[in-house]
C-alpha positions in Angstrom: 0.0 0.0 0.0 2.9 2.5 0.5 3.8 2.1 -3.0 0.8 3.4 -4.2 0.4 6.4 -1.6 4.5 6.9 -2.5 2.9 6.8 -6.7 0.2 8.7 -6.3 2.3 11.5 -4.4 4.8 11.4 -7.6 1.7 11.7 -10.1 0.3 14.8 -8.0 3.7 16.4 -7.9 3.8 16.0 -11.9 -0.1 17.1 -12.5 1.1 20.4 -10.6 4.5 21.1 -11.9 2.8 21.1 -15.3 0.0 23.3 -14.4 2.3 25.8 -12.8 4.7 25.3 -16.3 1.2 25.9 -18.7 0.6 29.0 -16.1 3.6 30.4 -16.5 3.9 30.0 -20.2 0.4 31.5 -20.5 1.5 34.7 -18.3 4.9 35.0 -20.8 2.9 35.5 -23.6 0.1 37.6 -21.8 3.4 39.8 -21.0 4.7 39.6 -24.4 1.6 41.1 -25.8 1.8 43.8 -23.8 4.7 44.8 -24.3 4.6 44.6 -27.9 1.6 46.5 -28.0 2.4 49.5 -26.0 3.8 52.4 -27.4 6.1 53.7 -24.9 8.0 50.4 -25.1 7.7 50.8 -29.2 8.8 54.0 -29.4 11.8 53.3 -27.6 12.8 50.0 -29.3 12.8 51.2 -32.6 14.9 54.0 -30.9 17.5 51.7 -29.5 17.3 50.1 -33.4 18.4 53.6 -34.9 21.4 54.0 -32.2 22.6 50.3 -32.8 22.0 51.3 -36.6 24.5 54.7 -36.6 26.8 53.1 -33.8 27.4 50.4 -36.3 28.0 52.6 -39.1 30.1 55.0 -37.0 32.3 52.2 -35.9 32.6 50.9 -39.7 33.5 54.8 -40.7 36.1 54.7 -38.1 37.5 51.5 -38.9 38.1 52.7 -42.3 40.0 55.9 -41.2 41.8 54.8 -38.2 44.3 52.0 -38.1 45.0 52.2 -34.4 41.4 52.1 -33.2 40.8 49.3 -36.0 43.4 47.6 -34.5 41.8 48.1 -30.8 38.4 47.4 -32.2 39.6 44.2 -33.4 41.3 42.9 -30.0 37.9 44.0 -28.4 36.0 41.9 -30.4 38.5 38.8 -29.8 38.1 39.0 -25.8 34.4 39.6 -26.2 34.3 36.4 -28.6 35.4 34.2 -25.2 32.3 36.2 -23.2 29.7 34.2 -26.0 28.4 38.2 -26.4 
């Protein structure tokens, strides 16, 4: 009989851990949507897309024009490569 209560226990555990993973999942995407939607939020990441957009071509300007900080862009980059960045 202990093998069934110790079962039963185990099948419990798994019902809930899969509710709670199906809750969570559900309240990612309800956050998702939100955040997608709002216009603050949209504003500013299609801000952050124009700065990444004119650092990168600043950097490839530079890189063109300046030996020395193409050659300390370069190392940069190696030691970053190591982070996974």
């Amino acid at each position: 009989m202990s093998t069934l209560t110790e079962e039963n226990k185990n099948i419990l555990a798994e019902f809930v851990g899969s509710l709670m993973k199906a809750y969570a999942r559900h309240g990612a995407k309800k956050t998702r949507q939100r955040i997608q939607n709002d216009p603050v939020i949209k504003k500013s990441l299609e801000k952050i897309a124009q700065l990444d957009k004119k650092t990168q071509q600043d950097i490839a300007k530079r890189i063109k024009t300046d030996k020395q900080f193409k050659k300390d862009y370069e190392d940069s980059m190696k030691q970053l490569k190591g982070f996974n960045i």
